[in-house]
N, C-alpha and C positions, 0 to 999 in steps of 0.2 A: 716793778721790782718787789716791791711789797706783799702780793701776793703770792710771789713764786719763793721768797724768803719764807714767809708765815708757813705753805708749804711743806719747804724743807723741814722746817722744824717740828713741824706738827706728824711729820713722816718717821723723823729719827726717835721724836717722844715716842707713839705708837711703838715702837719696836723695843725700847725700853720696857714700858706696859706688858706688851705680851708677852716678852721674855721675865719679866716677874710671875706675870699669873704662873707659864710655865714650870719655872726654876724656884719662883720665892728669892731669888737674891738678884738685888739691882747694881743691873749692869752698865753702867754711866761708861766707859768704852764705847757703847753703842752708837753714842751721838755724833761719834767721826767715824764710826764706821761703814762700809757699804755689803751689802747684800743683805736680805732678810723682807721680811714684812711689815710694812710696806715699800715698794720701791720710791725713795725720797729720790731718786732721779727722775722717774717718770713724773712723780708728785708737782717737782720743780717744774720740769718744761710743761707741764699739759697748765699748772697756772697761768705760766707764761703765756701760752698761748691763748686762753680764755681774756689775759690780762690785756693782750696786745689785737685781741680782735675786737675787745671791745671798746680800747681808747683809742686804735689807728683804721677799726672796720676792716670786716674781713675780704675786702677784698683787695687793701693794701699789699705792696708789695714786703712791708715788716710782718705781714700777718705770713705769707706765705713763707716767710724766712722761719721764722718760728716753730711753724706747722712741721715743714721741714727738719729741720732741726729734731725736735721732739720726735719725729719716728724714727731717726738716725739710732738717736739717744735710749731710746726703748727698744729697738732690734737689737743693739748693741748689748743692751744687759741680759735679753732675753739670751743671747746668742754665743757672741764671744765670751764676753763675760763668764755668763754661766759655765761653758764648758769650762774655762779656763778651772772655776773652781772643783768641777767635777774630776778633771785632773789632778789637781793638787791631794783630792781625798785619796785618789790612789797610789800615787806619789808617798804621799806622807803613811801613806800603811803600809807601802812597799820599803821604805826606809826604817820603819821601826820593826819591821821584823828581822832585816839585814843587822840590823844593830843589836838587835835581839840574840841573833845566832853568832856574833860576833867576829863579824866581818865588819872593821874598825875604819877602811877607805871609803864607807857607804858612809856618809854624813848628813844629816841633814845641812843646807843651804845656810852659811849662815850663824850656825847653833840651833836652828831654829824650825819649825814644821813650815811648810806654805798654808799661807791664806788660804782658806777651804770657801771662806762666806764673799765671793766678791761680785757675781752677777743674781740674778732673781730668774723664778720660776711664771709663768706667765701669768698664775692668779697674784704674785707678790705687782707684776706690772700693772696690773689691770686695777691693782685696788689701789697701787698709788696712782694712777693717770684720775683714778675717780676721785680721789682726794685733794686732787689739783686741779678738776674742773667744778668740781663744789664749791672750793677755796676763793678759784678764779671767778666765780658767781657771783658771790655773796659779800666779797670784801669791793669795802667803797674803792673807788677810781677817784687817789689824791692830784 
């Protein structure tokens, strides 16, 4: 549990971080947010599964559940996810220009634009799976 928390956390700070270096202003939003760099999803399960190969052995049946699991969880962000926000960017550009031109039944969902940031790019997955088999490493087994 432990280390796939420590993980998470250590996934959403980073993204805080580099949206500073980028921006200069910190964006505390971040820390419930999903998509971005690094993926704190992939982050989460790849600890897990460092965490659970190495308290239950990998060749447990928990180990393979996990394993499992995590590349569910990682195709998913890469995949649906992603697209999902790729849509929304056009969506939401298509909307602001209907509104723009003044066509008043074009509304955005809500009041509001769609989430653009909700899946990861495959270097965002890849450098949280590494952040959570690092994690999954190096933290003691309580």
């Amino acid at each position: 549990f432990w280390p796939a928390l420590t993980s998470y956390l250590l996934a959403q700070i980073a993204k805080i971080v580099l949206r500073f270096i980028e921006t200069k202003y910190i964006d505390l939003k971040l820390m419930t947010s999903t998509g971005g760099m690094p993926s704190s999803h992939s982050a989460t399960v790849c600890a897990m599964v460092v965490a659970t190969g190495r308290y239950c052995g990998v060749s447990s049946p928990t180990f393979a559940i996990a394993a499992v699991l995590s590349i569910i969880v990682m195709y998913d962000a890469m995949g649906v996810r992603y697209e999902t926000g790729e849509q929304a960017k056009v969506l939401n550009r298509l909307f602001t220009e209907w509104m723009d031109q003044g066509i008043e039944q074009f509304q955005f969902p809500h009041g509001k634009k769609l989430k653009e940031m909700v899946g990861h790019t495959p270097i965002e997955v890849l450098t949280g799976a590494a952040l959570g088999i690092v994690l999954g490493f190096v933290m003691p087994m309580v």
